[in-house]
TORVEXMI-114243 format. One record per residue (C-alpha): residue in one letter; x, y, z. Coordinates in pm, whole numbers, plus 50000, padded with zeros to 5 digits. Layout:
! TORVEXMI-114243
AXYZ/...
This chain:
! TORVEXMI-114243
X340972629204678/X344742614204708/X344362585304850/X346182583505130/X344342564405393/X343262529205374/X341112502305544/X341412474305656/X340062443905427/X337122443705519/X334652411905460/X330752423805417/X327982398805502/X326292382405212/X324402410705024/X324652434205302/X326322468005316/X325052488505627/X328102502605831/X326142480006193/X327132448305965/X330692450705911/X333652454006180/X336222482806100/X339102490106121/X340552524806046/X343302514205757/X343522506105455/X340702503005173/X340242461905115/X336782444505105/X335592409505097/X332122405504999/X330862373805181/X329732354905494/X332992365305676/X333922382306011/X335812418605962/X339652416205827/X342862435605789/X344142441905418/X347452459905279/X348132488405066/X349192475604713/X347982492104388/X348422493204014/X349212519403715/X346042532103582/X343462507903344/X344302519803050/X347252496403085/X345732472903304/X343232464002999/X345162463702698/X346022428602538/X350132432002708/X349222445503028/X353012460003136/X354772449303432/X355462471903740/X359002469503679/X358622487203335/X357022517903548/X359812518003867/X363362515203834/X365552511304117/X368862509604139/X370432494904452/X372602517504652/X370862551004455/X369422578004608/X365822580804366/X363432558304310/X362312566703912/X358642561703805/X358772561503441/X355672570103260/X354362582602925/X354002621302877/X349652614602827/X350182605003178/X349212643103401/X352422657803559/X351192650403897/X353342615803918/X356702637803845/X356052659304062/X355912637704300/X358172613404246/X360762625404003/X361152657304120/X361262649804528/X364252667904553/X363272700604456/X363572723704783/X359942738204789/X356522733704730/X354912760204590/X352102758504814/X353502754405112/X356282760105421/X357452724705437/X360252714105236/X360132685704954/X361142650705062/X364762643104978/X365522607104953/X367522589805216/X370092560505207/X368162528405150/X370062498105374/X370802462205236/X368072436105199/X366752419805488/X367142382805553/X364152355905544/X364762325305756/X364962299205494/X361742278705613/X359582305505604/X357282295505285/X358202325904992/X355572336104716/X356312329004337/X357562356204269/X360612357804505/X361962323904416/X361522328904010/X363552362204024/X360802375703740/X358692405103766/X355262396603853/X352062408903617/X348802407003716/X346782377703721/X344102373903509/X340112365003613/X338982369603993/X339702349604262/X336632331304486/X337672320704831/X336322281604905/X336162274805315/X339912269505335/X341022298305162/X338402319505347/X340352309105669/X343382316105554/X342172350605447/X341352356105833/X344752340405938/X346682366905709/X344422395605754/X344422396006142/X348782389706147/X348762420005860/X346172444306121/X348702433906416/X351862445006270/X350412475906168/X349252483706453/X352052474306602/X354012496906334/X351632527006425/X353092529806740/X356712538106584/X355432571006436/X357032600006601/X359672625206534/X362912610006488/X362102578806351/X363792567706084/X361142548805813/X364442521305789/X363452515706156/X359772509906110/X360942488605803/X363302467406048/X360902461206320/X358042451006108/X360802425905908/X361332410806236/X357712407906340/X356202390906007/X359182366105985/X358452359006368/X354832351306305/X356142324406060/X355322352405705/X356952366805437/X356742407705436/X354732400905041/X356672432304934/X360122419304967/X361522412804629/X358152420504424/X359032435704115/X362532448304273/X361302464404542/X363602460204816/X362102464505153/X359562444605372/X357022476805436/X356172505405202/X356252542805385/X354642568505235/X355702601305387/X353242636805297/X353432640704933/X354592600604877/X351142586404716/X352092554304782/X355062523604725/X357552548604957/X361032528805053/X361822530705382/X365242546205417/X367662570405670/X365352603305649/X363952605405997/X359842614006044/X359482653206120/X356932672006344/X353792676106140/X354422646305859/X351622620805790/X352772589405711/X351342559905513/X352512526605638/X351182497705446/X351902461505561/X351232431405328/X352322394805497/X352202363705304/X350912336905542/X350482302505473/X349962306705132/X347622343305105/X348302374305125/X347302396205373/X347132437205273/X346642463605505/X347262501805506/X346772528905729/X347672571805737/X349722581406092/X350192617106218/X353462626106353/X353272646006632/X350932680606528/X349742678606194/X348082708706048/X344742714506005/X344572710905602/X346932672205626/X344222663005897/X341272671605673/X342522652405369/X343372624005574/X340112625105761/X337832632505386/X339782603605248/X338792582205520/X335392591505425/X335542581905071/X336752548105235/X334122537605451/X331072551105214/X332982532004892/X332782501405150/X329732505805261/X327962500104891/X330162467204870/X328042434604864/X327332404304574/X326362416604258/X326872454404257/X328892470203960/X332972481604071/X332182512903876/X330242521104165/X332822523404428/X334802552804237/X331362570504144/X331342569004541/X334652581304602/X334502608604350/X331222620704404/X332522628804832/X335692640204701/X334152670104512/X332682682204770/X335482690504924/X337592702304635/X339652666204618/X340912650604310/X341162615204275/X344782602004203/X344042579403901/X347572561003816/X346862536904108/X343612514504140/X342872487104389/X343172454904316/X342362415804383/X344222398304696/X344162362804795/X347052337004691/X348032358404448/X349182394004582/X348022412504260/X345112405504066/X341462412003911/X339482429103926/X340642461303890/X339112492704111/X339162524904020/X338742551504241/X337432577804000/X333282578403767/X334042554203494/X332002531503289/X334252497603320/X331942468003354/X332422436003644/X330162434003937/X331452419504297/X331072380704358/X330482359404679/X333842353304850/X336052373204642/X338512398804807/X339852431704684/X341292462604791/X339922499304740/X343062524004759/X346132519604571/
């Protein structure tokens, strides 16, 4: 299953699962377990565990390399790693697929950095000019940070709802990138993937074969593209991460299905969520719906912790494993990348 569509964050009453429980919103994969009302979340994710759980866990920046003004964005990994990331990162400029009509994406010109008023309160990681790792040990919400949760989360669902609305042909992804810059720093946020690790745009636009992390740029949507928009706004101090998949004008019937199985996965991976239960359930779950519909399960990016910090335990996987953790009162993470 390539995850593609994600939920909103979603926050599950304590020790309850049942989809009448639980508001949701169709987006991006994040889940609270807790006495909460429902939430929005953004799409964020990590390079597979195996790095994630050694002693030196890398930085992102050792896996992406950007240079400004260039027309690729590089995703540098080890040859154990399956050819699927070259292919669809590395080598986006080759004409055609060999499965299919539509043409490759090509890269287009990526614009200048956007400003941030200078009052607007910045995460860590912005001011220190260092690339961020991944926080160690999970993250419990008291009542404050619970609230704040809720602040974030709704002003992330907003914009990207807000940004859903953009998708149609002839949209440039540097214009959904502009107009969800200027809402979050209206709203008094920082766009949380500004700066992080290099990246240099406020949204992240994942067009067809993009997994995820996409930089907005010139190349304009086409008839039939989905599109992956995922918003992350850092709001008085928390993050708020949200994702969602848009169709651009008529998408065929086999980008619909994917989109529409992967949703699936989603909301029965959330559904299992509640104090207590093991992580390694939610990618039995995803993996276990995905087969029956022939999907694979992309396994370089996992979900992740949210809260103050925008990255950090525990770490989901999406595919059967045996890691160990189990889901605690208050604590918020994402499922999809």
């Amino acid at each position: 299953m390539d995850i593609k569509t994600k939920v909103e964050r979603i926050y599950l009453k304590e020790g309850k699962g049942s989809e009448g429980e639980v508001e949701r919103k169709i987006n991006r994969g994040r889940s609270m377990v807790g006495a909460l009302g429902a939430q929005p979340k953004i799409l964020s994710s990590f390079v597979s565990n195996r790095f994630l759980h050694s002693p030196n866990p890398p930085h992102l920046h050792q896996f992406f390399r950007y240079d400004a003004g260039a027309k690729h964005l590089y995703m540098q990994l080890p040859r154990t790693f399956s050819g699927l990331t070259n292919l669809l990162f590395n080598r986006r400029n080759v004409d055609e697929s060999t499965n299919t009509k539509r043409k490759r994406l090509r890269p287009g010109k990526v614009s200048p950095l956007r400003p941030v008023p200078d009052h607007i309160l910045k995460p860590p990681y912005v001011k220190s000019k260092r690339p961020p790792g991944i926080a160690s040990g999970p993250e419990v919400h008291d009542e404050k940070g619970i609230e704040c949760m809720r602040a974030s989360g709704r002003l992330a669902a907003k914009v990207l709802e807000y940004a859903g609305t953009l998708v149609q042909p002839g949209t440039k992804t540097d214009e959904i990138d502009e107009a969800v810059h200027q809402m979050i720093i209206d709203n008094g946020a920082y766009p949380s993937p500004l700066g992080y690790g290099g990246f240099p745009k406020s949204v992240c636009t994942s067009v067809n074969e993009c997994i995820c992390h996409g930089i907005p740029d010139s190349r304009a949507l086409e008839d039939g593209d989905i599109i992956n928009i995922d918003v992350t706004v850092y709001l008085n101090g928390y993050h708020g991460d949200t994702s969602a998949t848009f169709f651009c004008g008529n998408v065929d019937d086999e980008a619909r299905n994917l989109v529409e199985v992967t949703k699936d996965c989603l909301y029965k991976a959330i559904s299992i969520c509640a104090p207590g239960v093991e992580f390694k359930k939610i990618g039995k779950t995803i993996h276990d719906h995905g087969d029956k519909y022939r999907y694979g399960v992309v396994r370089q990016f996992v979900g992740h912790g949210v809260g103050r910090v925008f990255h950090s335990d525990p770490v989901v996987l999406h595919y059967r494993n045996k890691d160990s953790g189990r889901m605690m009162l208050n604590q918020t993470f994402t499922i999809g990348a």
